[in-house]
C-alpha positions as protocol buffer text, in pm:
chain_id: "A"
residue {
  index: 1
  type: UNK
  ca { x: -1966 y: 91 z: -598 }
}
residue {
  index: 2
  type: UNK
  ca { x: -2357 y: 174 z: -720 }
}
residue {
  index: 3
  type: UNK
  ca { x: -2396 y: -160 z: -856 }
}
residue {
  index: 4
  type: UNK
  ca { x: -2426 y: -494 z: -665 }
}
residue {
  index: 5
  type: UNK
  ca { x: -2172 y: -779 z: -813 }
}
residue {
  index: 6
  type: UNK
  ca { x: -2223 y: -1125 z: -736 }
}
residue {
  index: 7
  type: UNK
  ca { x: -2052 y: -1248 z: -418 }
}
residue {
  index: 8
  type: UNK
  ca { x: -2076 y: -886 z: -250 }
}
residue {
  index: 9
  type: UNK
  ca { x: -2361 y: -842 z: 17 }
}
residue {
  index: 10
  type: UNK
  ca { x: -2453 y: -465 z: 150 }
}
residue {
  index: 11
  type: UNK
  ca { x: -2456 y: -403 z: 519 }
}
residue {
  index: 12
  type: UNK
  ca { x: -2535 y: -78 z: 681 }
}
residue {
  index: 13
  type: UNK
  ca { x: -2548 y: 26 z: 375 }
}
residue {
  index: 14
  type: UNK
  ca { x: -2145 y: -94 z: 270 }
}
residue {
  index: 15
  type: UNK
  ca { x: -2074 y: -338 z: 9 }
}
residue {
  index: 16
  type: UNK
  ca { x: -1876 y: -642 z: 178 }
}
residue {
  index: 17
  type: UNK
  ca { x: -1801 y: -954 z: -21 }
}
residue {
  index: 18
  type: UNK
  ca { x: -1895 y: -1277 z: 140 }
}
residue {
  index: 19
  type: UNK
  ca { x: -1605 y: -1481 z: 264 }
}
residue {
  index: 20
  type: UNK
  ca { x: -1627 y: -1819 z: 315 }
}
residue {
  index: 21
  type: UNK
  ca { x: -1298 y: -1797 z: 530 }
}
residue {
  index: 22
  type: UNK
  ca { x: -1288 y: -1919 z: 908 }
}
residue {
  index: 23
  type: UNK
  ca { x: -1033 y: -1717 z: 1105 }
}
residue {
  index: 24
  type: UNK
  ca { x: -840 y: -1851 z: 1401 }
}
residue {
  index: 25
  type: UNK
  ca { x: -1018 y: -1615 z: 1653 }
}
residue {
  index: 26
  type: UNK
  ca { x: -1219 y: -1274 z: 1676 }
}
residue {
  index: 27
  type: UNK
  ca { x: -943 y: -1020 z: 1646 }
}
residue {
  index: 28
  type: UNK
  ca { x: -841 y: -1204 z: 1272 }
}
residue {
  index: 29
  type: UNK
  ca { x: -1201 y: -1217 z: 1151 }
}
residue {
  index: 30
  type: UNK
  ca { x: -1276 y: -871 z: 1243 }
}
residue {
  index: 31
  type: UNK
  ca { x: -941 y: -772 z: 1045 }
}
residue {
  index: 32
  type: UNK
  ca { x: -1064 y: -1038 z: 768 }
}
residue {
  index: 33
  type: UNK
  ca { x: -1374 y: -836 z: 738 }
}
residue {
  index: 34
  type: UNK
  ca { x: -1210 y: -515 z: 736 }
}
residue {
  index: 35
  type: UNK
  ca { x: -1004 y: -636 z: 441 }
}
residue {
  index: 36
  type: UNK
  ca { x: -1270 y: -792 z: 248 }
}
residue {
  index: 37
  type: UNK
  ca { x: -1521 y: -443 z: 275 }
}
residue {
  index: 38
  type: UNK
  ca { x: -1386 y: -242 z: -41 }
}
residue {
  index: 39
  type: UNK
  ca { x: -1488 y: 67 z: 90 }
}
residue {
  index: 40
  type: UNK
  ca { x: -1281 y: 14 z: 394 }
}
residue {
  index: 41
  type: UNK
  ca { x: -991 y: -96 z: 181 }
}
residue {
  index: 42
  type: UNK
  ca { x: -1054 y: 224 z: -52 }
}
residue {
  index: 43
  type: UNK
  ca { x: -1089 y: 465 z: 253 }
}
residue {
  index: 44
  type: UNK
  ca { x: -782 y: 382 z: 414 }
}
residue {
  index: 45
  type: UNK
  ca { x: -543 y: 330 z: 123 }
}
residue {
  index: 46
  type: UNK
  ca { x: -428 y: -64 z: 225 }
}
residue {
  index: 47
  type: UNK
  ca { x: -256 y: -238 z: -12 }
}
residue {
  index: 48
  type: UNK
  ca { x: -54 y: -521 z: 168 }
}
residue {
  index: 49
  type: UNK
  ca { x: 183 y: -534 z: -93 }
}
residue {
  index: 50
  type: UNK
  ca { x: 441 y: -279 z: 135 }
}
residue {
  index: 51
  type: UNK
  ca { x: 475 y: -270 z: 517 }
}
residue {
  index: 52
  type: UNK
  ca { x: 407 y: 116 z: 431 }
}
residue {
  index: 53
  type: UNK
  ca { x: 71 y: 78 z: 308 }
}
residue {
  index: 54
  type: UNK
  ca { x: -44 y: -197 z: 546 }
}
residue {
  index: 55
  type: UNK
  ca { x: -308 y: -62 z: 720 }
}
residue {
  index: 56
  type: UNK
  ca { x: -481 y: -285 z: 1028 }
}
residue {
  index: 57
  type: UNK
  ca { x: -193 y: -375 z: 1295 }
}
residue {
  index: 58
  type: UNK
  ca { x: -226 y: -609 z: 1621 }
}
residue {
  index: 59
  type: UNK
  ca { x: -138 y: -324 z: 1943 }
}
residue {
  index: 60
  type: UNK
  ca { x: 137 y: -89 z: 1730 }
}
residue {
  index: 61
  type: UNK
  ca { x: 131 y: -35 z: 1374 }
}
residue {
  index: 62
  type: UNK
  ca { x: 516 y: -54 z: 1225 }
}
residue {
  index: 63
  type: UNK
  ca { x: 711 y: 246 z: 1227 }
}
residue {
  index: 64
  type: UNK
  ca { x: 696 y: 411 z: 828 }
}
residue {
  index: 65
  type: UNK
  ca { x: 332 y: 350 z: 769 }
}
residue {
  index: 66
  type: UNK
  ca { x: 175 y: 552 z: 573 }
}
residue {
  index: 67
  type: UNK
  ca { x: -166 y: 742 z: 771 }
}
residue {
  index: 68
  type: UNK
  ca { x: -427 y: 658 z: 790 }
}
residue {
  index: 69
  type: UNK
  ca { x: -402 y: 340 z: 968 }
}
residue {
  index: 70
  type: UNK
  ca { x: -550 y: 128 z: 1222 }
}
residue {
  index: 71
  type: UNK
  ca { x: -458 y: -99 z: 1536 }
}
residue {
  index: 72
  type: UNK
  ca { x: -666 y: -315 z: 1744 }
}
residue {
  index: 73
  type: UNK
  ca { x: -611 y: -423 z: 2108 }
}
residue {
  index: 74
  type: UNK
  ca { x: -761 y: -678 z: 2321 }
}
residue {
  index: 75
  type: UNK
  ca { x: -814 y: -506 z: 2632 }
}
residue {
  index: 76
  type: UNK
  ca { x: -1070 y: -701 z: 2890 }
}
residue {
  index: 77
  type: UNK
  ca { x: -1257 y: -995 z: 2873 }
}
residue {
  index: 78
  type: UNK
  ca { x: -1420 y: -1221 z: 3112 }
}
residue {
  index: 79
  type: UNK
  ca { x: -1516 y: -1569 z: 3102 }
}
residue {
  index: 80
  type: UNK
  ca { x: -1862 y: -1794 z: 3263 }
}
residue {
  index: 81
  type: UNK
  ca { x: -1820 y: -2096 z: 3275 }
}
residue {
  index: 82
  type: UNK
  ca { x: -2138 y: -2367 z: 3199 }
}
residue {
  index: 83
  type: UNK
  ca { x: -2201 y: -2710 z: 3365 }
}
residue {
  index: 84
  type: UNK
  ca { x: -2019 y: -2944 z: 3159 }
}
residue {
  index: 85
  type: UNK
  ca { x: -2239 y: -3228 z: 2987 }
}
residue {
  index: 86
  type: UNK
  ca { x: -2035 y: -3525 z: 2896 }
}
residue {
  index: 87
  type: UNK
  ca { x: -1691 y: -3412 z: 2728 }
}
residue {
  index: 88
  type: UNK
  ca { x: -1818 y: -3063 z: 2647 }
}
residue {
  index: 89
  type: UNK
  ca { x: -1734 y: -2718 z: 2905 }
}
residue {
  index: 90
  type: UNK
  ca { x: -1941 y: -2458 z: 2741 }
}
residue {
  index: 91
  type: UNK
  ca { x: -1859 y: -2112 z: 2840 }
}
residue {
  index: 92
  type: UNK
  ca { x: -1941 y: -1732 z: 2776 }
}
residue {
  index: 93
  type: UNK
  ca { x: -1677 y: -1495 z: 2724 }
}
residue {
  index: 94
  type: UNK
  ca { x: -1773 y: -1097 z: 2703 }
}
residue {
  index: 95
  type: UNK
  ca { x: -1513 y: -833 z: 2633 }
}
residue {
  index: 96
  type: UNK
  ca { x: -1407 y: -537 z: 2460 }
}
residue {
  index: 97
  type: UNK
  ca { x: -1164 y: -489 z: 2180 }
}
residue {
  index: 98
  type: UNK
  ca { x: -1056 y: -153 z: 2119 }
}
residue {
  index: 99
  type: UNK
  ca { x: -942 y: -23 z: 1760 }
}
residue {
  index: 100
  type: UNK
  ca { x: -762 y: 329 z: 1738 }
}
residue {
  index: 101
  type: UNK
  ca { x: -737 y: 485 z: 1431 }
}
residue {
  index: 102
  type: UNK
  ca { x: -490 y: 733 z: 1365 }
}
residue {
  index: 103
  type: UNK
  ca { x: -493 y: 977 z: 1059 }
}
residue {
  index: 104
  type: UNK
  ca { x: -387 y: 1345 z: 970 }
}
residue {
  index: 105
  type: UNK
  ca { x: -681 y: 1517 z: 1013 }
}
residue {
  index: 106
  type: UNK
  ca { x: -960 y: 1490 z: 1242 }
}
residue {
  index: 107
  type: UNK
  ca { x: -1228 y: 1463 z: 1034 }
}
residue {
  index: 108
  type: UNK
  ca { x: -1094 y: 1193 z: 849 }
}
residue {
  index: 109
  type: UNK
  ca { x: -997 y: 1030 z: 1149 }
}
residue {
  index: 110
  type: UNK
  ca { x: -1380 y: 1036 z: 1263 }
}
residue {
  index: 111
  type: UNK
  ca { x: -1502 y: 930 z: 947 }
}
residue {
  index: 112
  type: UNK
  ca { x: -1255 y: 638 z: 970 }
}
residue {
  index: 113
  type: UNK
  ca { x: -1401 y: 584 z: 1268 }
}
residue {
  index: 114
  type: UNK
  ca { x: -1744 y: 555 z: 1201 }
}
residue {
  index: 115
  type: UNK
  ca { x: -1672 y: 322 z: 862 }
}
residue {
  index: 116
  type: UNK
  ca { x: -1504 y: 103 z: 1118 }
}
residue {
  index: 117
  type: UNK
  ca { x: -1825 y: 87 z: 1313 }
}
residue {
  index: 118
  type: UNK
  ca { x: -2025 y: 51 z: 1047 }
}
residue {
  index: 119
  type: UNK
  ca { x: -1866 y: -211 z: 892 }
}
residue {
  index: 120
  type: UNK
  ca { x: -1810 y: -423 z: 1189 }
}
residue {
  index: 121
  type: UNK
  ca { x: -2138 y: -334 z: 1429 }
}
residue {
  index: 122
  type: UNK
  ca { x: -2297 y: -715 z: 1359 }
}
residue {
  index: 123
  type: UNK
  ca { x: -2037 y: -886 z: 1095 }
}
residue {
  index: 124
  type: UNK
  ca { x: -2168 y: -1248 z: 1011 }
}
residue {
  index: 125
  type: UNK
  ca { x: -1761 y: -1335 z: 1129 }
}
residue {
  index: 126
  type: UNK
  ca { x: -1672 y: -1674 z: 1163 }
}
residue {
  index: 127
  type: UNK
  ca { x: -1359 y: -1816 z: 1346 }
}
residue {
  index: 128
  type: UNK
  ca { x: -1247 y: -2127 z: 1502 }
}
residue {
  index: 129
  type: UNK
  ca { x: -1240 y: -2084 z: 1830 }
}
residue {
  index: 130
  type: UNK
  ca { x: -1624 y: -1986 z: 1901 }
}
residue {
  index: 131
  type: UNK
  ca { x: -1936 y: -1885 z: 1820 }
}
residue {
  index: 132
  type: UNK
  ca { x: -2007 y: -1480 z: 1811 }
}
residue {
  index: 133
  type: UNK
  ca { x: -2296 y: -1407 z: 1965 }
}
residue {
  index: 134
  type: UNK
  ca { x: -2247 y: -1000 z: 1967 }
}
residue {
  index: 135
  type: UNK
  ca { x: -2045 y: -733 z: 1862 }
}
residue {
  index: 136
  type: UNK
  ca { x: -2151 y: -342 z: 1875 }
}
residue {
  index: 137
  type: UNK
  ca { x: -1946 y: -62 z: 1845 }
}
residue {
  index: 138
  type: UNK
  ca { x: -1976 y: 239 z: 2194 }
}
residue {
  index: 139
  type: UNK
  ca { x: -1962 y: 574 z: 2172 }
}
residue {
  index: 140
  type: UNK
  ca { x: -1649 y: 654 z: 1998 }
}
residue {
  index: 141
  type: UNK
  ca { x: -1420 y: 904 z: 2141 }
}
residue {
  index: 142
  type: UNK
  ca { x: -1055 y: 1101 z: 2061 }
}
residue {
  index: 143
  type: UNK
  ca { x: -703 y: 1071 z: 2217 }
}
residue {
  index: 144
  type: UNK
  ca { x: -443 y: 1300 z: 2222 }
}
residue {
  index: 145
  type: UNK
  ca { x: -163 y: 1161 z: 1959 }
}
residue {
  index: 146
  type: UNK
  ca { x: 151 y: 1143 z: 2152 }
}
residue {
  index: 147
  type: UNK
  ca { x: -57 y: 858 z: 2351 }
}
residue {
  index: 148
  type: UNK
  ca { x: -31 y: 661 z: 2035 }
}
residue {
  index: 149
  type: UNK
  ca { x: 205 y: 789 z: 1765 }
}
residue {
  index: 150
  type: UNK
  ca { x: 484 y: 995 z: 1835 }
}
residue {
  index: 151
  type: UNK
  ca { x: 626 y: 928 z: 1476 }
}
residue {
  index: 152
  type: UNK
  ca { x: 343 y: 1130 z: 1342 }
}
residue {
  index: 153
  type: UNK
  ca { x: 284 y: 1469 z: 1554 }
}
residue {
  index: 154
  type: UNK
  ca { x: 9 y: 1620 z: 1368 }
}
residue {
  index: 155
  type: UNK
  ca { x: -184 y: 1288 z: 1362 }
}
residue {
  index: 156
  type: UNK
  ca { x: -506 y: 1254 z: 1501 }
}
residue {
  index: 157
  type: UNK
  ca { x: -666 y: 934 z: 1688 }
}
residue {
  index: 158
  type: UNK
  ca { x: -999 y: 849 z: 1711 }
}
residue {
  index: 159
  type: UNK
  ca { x: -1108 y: 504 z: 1954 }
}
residue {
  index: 160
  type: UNK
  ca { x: -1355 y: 277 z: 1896 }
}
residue {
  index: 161
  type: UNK
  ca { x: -1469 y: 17 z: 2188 }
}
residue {
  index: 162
  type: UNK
  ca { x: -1647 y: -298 z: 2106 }
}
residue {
  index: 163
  type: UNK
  ca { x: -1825 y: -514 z: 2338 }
}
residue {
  index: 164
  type: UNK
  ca { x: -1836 y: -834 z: 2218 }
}
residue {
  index: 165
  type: UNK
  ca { x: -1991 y: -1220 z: 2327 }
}
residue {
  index: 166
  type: UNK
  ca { x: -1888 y: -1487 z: 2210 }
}
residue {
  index: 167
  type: UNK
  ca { x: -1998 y: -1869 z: 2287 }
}
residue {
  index: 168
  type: UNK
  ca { x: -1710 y: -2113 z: 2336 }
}
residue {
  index: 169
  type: UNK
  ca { x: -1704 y: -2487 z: 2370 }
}
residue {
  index: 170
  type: UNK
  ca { x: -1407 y: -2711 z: 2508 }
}
C-alpha cells in the first residue's frame, strides 16, 4: 500500500498494523507480527483458512503446503540470573531463534528472507512472559533443501538467525 490507513504504522519502510495483542512468549509474537505486516502476508501467499496455505510453522511446516513458507526454531538460549529483591528473581535470557524459509526459487527465497528481517529487526512485540530488550536479524545464509524439505526437491532455503534479549521476572 502507498497510502497510510489508520491503525497501520511503517517500519523499515513496511506497513504493519498496530496490535494491541500480548502473545504467550517470543516465538508467538514474532509469528503475530509476521501475520499482522500485509506485505508479509501478501509476499508469502498465507491465508490460514487451509493447512495448504498456512504459511509460518513451529520446527516443520505440514506436509502439502503450498511454497513459499516459513518455520521457526528455538535453537540456544542462555539464562543470568539477578539478585532477587523481595519476591522478585529477575533474569536475562539471550538466544537465537532461527527461521528458514523455503520457496521455489532462490531469489524469492532471499527476498523472503530479507522481508523477514526487515519486518522483525526491532518489532515493538509484546508477550507475557518478558520484556524484549533486542532482536536483530545476522547475516542470512542458504541450505541445501534435502536438509529441510524433501517433499519439495527443487525448493530452495534461505536461514535467518536472530539474536535476541529478553528481560524476565519471576
Amino acid at each position: 500500500m502507498s497510502l497510510l490507513t489508520p491503525g497501520f504504522s511503517v517500519v523499515f519502510g513496511l506497513e504493519s498494523a498496530h496490535s494491541s495483542e500480548t502473545y504467550p512468549d517470543l516465538p508467538a509474537a514474532m509469528i503475530g507480527h509476521l501475520r499482522a505486516t500485509p506485505a508479509v502476508v501478501t509476499a508469502f501467499g498465507e491465508n490460514r483458512a487451509a493447512l495448504a496455505t498456512t504459511k509460518f510453522w513451529a520446527d516443520s511446516a505440514r506436509r502439502g503446503v503450498i511454497l513459499p513458507w516459513a518455520v521457526y526454531e528455538e535453537t540456544d538460549s542462555d539464562i543470568t540470573y539477578m539478585t532477587t529483591t523481595g519476591s522478585v528473581a529477575p533474569s536475562i535470557e539471550t538466544g537465537q531463534i532461527r527461521f528458514k524459509v523455503v520457496s521455489d526459487e532462490k531469489k524469492m527465497a532471499r527476498d523472503l528472507g530479507r522481508l523477514l528481517a526487515e519486518t522483525l529487526n526491532d518489532a515493538p512485540l509484546v508477550f507475557d512472559d518478558g520484556l524484549l530488550m533486542n532482536l536483530r536479524a545476522r547475516t542470512p545464509f542458504s541450505v541445501p533443501i534435502a536438509h529441510v524439505c524433501a517433499d519439495h526437491p527443487t525448493a530452495y532455503a534461505r536461514v535467518i538467525v536472530f539474536d535476541y534479549m529478553v528481560n524476565r521476572s519471576s
